[in-house]
PDB file of N, CA, C and O in Angstrom:
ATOM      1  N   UNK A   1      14.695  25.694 -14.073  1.00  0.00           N
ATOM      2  CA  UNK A   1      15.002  25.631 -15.486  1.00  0.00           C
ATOM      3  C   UNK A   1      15.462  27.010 -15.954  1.00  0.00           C
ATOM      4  O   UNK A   1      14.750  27.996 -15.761  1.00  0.00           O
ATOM      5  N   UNK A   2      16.777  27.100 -16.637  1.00  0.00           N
ATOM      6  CA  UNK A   2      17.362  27.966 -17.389  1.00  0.00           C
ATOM      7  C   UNK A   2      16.353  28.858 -18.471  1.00  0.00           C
ATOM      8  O   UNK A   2      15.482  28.246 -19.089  1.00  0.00           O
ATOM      9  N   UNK A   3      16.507  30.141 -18.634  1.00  0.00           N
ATOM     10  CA  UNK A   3      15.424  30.654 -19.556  1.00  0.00           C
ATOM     11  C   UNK A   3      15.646  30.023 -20.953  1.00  0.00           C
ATOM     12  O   UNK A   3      14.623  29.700 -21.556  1.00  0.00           O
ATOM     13  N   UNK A   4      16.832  29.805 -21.547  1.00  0.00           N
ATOM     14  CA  UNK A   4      17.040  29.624 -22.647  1.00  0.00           C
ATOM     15  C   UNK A   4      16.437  27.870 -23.176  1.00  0.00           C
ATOM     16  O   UNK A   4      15.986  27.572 -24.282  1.00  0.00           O
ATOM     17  N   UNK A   5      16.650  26.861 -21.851  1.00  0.00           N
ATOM     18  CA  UNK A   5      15.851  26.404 -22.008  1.00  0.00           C
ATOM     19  C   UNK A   5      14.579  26.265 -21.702  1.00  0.00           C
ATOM     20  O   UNK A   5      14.067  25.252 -22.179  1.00  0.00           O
ATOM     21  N   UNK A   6      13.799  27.033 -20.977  1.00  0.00           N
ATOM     22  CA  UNK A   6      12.770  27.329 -21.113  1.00  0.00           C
ATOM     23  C   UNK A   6      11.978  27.523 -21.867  1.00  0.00           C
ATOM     24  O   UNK A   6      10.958  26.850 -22.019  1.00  0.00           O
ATOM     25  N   UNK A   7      12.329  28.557 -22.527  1.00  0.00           N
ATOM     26  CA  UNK A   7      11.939  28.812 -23.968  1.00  0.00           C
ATOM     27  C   UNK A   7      11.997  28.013 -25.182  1.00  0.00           C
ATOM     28  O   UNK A   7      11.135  28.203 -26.040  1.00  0.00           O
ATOM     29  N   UNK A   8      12.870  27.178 -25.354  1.00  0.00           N
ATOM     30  CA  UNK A   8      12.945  26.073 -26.390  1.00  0.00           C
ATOM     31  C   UNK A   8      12.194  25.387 -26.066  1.00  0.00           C
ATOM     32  O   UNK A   8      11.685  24.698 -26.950  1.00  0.00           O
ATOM     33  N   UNK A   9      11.765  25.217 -24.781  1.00  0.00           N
ATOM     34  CA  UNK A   9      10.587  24.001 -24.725  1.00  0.00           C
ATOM     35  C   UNK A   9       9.395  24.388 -24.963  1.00  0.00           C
ATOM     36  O   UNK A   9       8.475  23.695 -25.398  1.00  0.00           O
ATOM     37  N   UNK A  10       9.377  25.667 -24.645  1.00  0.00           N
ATOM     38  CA  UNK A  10       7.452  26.376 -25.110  1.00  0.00           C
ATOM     39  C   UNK A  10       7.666  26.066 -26.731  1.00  0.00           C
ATOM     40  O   UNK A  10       6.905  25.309 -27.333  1.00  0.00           O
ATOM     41  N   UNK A  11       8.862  26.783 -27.411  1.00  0.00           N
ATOM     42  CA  UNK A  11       8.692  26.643 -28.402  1.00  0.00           C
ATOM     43  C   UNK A  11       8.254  25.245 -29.481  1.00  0.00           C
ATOM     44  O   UNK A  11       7.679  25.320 -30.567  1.00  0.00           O
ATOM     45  N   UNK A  12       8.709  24.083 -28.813  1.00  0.00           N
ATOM     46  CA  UNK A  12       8.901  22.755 -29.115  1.00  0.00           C
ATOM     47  C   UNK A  12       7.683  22.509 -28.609  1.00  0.00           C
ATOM     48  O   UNK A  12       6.733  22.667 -29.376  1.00  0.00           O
ATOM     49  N   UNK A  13       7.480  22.172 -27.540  1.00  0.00           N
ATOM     50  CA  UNK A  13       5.895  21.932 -26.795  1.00  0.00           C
ATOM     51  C   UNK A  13       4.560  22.082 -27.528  1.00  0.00           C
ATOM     52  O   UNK A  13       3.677  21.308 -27.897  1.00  0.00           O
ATOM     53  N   UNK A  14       4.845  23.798 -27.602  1.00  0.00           N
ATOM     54  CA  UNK A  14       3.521  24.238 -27.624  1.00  0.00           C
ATOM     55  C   UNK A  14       3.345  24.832 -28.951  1.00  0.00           C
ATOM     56  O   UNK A  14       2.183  25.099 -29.260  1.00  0.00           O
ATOM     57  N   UNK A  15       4.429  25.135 -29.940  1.00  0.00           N
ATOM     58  CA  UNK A  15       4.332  25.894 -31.187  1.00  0.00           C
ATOM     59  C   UNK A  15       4.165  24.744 -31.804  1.00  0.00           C
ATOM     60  O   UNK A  15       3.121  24.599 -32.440  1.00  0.00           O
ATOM     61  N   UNK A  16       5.277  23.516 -31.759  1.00  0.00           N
ATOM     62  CA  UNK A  16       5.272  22.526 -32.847  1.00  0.00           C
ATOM     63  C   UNK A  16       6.602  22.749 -33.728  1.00  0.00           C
ATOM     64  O   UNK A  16       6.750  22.217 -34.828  1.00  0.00           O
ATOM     65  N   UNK A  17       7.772  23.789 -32.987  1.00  0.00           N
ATOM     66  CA  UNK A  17       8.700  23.793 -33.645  1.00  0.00           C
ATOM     67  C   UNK A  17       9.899  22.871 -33.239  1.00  0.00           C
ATOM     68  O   UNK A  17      10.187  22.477 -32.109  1.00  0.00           O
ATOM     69  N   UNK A  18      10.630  22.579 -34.617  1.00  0.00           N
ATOM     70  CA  UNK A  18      11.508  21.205 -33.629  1.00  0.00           C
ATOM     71  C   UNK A  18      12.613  21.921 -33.262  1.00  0.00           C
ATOM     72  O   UNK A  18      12.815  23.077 -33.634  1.00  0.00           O
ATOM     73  N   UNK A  19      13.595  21.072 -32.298  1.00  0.00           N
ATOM     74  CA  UNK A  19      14.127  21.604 -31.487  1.00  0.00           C
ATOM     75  C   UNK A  19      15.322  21.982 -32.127  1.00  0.00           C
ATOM     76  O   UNK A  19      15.890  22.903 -31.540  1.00  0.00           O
ATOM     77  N   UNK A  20      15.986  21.503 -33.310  1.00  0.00           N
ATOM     78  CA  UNK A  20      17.310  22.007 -34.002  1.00  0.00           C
ATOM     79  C   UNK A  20      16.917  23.155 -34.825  1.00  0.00           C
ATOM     80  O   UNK A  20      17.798  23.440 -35.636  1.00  0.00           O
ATOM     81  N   UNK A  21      15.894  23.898 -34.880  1.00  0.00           N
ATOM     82  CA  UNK A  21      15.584  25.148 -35.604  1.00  0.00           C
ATOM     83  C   UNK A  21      15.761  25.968 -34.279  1.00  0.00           C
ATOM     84  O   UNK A  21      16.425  26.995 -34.416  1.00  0.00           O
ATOM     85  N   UNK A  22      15.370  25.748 -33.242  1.00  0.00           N
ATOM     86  CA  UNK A  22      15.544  26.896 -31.794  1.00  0.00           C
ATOM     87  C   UNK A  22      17.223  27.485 -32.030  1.00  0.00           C
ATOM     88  O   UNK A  22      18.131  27.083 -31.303  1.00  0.00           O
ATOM     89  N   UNK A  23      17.366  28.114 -32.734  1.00  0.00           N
ATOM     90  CA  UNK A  23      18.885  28.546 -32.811  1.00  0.00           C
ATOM     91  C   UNK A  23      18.677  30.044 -32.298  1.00  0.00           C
ATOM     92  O   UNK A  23      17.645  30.686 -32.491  1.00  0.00           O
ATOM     93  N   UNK A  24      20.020  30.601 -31.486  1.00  0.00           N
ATOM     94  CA  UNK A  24      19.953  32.184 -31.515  1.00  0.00           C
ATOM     95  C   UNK A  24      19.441  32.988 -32.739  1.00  0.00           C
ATOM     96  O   UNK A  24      18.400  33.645 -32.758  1.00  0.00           O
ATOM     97  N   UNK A  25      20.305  32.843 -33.738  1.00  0.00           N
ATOM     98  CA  UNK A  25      19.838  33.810 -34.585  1.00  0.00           C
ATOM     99  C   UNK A  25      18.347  33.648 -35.708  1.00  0.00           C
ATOM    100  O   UNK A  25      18.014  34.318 -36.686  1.00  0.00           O
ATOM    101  N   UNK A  26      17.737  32.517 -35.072  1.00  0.00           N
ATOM    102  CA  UNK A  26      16.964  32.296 -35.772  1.00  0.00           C
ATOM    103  C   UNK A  26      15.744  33.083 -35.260  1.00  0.00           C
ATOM    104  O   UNK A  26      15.393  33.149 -34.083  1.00  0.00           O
ATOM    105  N   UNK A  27      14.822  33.992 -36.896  1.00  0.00           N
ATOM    106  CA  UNK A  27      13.883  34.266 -36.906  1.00  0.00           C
ATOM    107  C   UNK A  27      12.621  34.058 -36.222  1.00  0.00           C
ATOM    108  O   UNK A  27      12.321  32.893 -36.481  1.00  0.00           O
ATOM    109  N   UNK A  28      11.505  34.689 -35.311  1.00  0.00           N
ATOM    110  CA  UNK A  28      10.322  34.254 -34.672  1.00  0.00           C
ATOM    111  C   UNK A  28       9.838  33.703 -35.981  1.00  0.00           C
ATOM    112  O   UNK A  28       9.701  32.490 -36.139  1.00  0.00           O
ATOM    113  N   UNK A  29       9.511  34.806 -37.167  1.00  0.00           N
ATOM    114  CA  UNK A  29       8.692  34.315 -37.952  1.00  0.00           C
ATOM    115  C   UNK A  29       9.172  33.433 -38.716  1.00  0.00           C
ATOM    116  O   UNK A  29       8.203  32.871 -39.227  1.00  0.00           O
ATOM    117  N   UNK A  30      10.170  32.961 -39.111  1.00  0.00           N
ATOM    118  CA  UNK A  30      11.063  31.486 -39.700  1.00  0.00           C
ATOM    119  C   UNK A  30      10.468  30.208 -39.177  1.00  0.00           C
ATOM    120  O   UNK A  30      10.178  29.206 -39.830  1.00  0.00           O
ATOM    121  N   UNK A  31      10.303  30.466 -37.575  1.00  0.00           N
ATOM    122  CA  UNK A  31       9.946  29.420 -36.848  1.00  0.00           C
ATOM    123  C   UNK A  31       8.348  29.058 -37.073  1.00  0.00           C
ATOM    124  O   UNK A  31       7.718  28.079 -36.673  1.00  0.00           O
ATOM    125  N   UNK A  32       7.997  29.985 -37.712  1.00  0.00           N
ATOM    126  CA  UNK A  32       6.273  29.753 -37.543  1.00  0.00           C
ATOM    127  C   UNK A  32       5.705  30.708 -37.188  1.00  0.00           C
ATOM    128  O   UNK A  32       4.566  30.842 -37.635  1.00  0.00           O
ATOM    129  N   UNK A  33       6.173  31.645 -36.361  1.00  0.00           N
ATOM    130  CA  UNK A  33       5.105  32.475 -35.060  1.00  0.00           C
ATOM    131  C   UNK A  33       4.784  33.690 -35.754  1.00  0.00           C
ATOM    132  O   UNK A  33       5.630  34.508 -36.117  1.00  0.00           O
ATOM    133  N   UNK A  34       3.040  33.835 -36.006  1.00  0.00           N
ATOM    134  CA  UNK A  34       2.707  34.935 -35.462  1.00  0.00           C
ATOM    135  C   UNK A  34       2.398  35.732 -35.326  1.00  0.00           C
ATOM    136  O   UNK A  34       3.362  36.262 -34.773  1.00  0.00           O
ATOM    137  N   UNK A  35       1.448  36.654 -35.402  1.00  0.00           N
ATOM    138  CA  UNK A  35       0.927  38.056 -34.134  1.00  0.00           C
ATOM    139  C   UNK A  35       0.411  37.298 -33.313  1.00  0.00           C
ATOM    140  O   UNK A  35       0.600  37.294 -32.097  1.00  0.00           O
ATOM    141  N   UNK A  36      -0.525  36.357 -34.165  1.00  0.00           N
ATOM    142  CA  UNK A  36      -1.366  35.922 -32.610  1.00  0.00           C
ATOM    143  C   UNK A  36      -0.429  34.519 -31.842  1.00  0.00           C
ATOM    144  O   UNK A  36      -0.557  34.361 -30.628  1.00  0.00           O
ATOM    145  N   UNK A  37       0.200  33.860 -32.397  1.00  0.00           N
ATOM    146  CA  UNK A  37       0.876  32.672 -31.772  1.00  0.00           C
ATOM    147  C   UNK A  37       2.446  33.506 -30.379  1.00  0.00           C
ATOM    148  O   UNK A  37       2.832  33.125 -29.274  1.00  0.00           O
ATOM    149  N   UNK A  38       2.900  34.828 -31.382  1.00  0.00           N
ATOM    150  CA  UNK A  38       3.675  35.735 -30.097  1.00  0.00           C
ATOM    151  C   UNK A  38       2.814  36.151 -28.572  1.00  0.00           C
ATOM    152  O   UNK A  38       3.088  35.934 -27.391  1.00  0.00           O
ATOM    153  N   UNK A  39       1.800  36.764 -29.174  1.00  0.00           N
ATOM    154  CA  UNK A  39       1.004  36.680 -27.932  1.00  0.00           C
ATOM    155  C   UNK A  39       0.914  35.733 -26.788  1.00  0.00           C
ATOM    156  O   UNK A  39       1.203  35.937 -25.608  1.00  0.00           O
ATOM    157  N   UNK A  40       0.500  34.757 -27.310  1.00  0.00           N
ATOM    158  CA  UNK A  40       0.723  33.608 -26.816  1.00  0.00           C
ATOM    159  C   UNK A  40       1.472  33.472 -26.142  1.00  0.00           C
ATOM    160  O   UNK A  40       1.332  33.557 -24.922  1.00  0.00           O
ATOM    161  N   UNK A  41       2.737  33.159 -26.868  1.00  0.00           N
ATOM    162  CA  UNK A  41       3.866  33.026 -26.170  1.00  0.00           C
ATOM    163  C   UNK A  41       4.469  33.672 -25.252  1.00  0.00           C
ATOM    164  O   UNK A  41       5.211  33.187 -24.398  1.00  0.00           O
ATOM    165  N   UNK A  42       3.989  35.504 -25.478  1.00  0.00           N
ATOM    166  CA  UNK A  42       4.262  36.417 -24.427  1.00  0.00           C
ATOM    167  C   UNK A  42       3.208  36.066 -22.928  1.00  0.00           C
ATOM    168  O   UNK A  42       3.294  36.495 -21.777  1.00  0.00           O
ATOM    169  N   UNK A  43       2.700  35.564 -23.268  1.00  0.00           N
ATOM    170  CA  UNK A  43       1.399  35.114 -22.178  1.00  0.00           C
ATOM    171  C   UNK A  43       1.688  34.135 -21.368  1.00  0.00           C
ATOM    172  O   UNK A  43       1.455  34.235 -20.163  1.00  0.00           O
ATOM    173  N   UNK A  44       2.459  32.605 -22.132  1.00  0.00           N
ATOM    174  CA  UNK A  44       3.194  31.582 -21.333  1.00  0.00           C
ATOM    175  C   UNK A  44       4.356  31.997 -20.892  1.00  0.00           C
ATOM    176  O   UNK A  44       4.737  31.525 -19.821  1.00  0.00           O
ATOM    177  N   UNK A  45       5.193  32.957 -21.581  1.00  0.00           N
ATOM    178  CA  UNK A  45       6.364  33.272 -20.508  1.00  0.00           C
ATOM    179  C   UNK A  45       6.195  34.021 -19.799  1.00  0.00           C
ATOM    180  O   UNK A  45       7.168  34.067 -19.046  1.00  0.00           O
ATOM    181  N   UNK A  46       5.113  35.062 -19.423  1.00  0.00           N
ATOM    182  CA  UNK A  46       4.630  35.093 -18.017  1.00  0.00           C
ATOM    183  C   UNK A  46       4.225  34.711 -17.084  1.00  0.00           C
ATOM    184  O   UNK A  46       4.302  35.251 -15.981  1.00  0.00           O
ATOM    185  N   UNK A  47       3.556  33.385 -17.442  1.00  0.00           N
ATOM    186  CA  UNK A  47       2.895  33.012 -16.467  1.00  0.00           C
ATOM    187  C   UNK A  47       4.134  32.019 -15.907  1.00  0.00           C
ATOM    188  O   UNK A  47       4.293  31.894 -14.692  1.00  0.00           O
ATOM    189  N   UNK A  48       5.092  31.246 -16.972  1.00  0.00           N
ATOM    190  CA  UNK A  48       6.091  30.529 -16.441  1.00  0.00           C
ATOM    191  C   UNK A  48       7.270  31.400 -15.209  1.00  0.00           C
ATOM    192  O   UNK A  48       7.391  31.019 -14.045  1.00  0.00           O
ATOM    193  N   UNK A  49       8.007  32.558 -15.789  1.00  0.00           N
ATOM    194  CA  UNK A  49       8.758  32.889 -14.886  1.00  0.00           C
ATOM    195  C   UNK A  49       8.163  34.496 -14.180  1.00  0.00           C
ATOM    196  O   UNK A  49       8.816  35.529 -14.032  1.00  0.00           O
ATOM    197  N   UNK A  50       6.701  34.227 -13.837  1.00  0.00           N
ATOM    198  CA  UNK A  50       5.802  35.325 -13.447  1.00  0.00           C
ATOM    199  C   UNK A  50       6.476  36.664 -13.385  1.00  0.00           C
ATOM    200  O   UNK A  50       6.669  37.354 -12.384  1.00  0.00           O
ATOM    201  N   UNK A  51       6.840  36.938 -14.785  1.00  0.00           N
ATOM    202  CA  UNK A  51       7.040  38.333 -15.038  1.00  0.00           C
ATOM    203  C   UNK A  51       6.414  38.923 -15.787  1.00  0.00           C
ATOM    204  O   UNK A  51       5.375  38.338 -16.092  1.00  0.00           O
ATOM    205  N   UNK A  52       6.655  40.417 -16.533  1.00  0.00           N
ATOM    206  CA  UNK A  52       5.766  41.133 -16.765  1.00  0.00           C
ATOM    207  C   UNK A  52       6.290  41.728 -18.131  1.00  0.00           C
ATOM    208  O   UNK A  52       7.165  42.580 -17.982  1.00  0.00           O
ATOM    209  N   UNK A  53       5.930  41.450 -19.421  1.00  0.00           N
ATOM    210  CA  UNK A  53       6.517  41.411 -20.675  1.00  0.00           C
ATOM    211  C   UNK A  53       6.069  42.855 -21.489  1.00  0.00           C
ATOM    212  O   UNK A  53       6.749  43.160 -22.468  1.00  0.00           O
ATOM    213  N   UNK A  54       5.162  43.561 -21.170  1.00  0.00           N
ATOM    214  CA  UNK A  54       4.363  44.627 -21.493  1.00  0.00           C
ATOM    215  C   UNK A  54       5.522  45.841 -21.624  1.00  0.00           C
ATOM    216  O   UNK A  54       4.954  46.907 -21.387  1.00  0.00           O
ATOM    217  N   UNK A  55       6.507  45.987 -21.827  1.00  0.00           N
ATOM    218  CA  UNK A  55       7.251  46.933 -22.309  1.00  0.00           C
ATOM    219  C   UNK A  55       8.539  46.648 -23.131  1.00  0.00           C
ATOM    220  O   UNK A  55       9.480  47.397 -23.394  1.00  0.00           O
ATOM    221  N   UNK A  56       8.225  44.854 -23.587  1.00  0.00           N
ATOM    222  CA  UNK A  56       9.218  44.678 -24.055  1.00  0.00           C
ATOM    223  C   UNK A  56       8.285  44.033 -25.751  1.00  0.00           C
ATOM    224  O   UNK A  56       7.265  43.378 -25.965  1.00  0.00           O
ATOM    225  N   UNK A  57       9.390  44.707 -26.646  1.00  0.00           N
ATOM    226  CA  UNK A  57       8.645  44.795 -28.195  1.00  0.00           C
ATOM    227  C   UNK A  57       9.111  43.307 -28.494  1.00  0.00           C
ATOM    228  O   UNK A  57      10.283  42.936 -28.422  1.00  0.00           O
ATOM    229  N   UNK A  58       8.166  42.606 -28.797  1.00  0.00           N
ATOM    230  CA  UNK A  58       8.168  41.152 -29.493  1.00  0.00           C
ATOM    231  C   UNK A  58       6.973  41.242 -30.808  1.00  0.00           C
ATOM    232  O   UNK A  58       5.777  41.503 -30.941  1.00  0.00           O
ATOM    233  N   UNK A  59       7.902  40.927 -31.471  1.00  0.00           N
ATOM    234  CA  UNK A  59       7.406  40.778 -33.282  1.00  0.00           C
ATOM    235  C   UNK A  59       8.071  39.897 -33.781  1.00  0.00           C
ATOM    236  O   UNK A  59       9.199  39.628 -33.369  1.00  0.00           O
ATOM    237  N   UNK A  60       7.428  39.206 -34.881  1.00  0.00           N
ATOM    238  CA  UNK A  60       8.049  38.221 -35.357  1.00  0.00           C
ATOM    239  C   UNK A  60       9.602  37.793 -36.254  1.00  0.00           C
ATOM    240  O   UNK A  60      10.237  36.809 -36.635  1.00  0.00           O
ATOM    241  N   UNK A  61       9.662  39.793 -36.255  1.00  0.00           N
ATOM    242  CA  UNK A  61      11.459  39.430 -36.574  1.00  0.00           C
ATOM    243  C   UNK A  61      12.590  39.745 -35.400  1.00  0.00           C
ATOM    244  O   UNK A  61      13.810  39.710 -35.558  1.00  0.00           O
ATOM    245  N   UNK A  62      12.152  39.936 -34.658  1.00  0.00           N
ATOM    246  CA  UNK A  62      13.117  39.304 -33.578  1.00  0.00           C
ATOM    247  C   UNK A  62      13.541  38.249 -33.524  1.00  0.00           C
ATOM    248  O   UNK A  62      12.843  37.363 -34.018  1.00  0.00           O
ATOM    249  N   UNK A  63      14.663  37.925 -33.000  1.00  0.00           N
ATOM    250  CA  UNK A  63      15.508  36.619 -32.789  1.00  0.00           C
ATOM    251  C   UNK A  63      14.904  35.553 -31.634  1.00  0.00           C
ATOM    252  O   UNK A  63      14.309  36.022 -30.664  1.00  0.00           O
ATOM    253  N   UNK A  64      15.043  34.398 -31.748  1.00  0.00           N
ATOM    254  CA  UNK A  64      14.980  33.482 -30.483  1.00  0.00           C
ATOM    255  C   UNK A  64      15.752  34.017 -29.458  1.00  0.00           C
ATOM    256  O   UNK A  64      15.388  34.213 -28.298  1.00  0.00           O
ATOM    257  N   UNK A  65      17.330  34.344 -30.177  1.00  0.00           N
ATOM    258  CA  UNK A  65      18.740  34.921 -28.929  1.00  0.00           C
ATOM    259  C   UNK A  65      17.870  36.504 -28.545  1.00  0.00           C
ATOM    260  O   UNK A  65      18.205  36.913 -27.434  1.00  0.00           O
ATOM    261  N   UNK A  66      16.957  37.320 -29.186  1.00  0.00           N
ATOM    262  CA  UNK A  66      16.647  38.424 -28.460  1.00  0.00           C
ATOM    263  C   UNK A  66      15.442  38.430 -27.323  1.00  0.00           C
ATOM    264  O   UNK A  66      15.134  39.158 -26.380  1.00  0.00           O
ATOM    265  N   UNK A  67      14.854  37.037 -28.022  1.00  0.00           N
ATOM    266  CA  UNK A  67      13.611  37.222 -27.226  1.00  0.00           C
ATOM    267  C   UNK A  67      14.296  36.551 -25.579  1.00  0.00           C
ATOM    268  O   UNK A  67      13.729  36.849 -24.528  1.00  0.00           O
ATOM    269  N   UNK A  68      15.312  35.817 -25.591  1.00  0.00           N
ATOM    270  CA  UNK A  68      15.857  35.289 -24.402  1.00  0.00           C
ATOM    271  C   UNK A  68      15.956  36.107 -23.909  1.00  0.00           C
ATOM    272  O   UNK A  68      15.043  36.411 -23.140  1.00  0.00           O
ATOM    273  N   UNK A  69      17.130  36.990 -24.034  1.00  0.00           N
ATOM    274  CA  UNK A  69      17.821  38.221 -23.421  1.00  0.00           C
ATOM    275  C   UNK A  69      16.735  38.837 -23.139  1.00  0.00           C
ATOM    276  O   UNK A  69      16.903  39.084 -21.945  1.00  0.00           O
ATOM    277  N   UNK A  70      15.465  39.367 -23.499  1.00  0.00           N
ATOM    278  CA  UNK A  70      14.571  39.810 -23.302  1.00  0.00           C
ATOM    279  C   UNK A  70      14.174  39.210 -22.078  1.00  0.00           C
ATOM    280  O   UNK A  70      14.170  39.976 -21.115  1.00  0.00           O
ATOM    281  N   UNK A  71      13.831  38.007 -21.869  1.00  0.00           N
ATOM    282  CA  UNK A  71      13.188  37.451 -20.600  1.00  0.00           C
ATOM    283  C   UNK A  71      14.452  37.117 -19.248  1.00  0.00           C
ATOM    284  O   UNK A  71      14.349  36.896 -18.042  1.00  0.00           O
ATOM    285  N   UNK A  72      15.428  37.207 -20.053  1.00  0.00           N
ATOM    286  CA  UNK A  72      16.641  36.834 -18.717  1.00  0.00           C
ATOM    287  C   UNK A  72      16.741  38.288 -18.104  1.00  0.00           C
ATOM    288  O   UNK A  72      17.015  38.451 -16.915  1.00  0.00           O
ATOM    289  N   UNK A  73      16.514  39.302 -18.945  1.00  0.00           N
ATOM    290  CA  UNK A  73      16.320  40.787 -17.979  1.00  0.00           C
ATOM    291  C   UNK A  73      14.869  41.184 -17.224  1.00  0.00           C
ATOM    292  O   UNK A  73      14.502  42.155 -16.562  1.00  0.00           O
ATOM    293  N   UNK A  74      14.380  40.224 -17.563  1.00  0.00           N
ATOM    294  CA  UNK A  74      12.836  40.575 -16.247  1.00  0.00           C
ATOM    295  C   UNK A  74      12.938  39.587 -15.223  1.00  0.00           C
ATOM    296  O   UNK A  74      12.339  39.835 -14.176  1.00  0.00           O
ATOM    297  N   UNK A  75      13.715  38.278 -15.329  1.00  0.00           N
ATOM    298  CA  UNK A  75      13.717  37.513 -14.394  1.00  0.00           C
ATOM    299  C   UNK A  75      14.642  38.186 -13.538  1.00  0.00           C
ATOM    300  O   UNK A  75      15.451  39.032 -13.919  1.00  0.00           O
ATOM    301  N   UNK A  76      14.413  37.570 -11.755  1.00  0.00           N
ATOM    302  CA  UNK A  76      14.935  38.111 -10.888  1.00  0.00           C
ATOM    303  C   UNK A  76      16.043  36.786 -10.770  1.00  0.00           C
ATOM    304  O   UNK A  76      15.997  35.618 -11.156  1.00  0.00           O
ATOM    305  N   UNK A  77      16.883  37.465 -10.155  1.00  0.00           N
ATOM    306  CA  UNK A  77      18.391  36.694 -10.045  1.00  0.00           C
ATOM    307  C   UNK A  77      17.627  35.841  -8.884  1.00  0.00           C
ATOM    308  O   UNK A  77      18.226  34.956  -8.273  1.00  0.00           O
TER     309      UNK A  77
END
């Protein structure tokens, strides 16, 4: 599974957000998320594409499109 969809599905799954709000430029915190629900989420996308998120800044005004790009650069090709 693609990160981008990856991520729409945690988001849909496990936040409770529906799936036509998962847009690039859309807001973490628009969507619902957060200090403690980002965590979270930084926690399932580690454990999904077992990488290591701890130097990358996630807050709730980051983008959906940044937090991708964010995880498509720790995944290994």
């Amino acid at each position: 599974m693609d990160v981008t969809n990856g991520v729409t599905l945690l988001l849909v799954e496990k936040f409770g957000v529906t799936r036509p709000a998962v847009e690039q430029e859309a807001a973490l915190y628009a969507l619902g998320l957060d200090s403690l629900a980002l965590e979270e989420l930084r926690l399932l996308i580690e454990e999904r594409w077992q990488i290591d998120l701890e130097d990358v800044r996630l807050t709730s005004r980051e983008t959906v499109g940044q937090l991708i790009t964010a995880v498509q650069s720790k995944v290994p090709e």
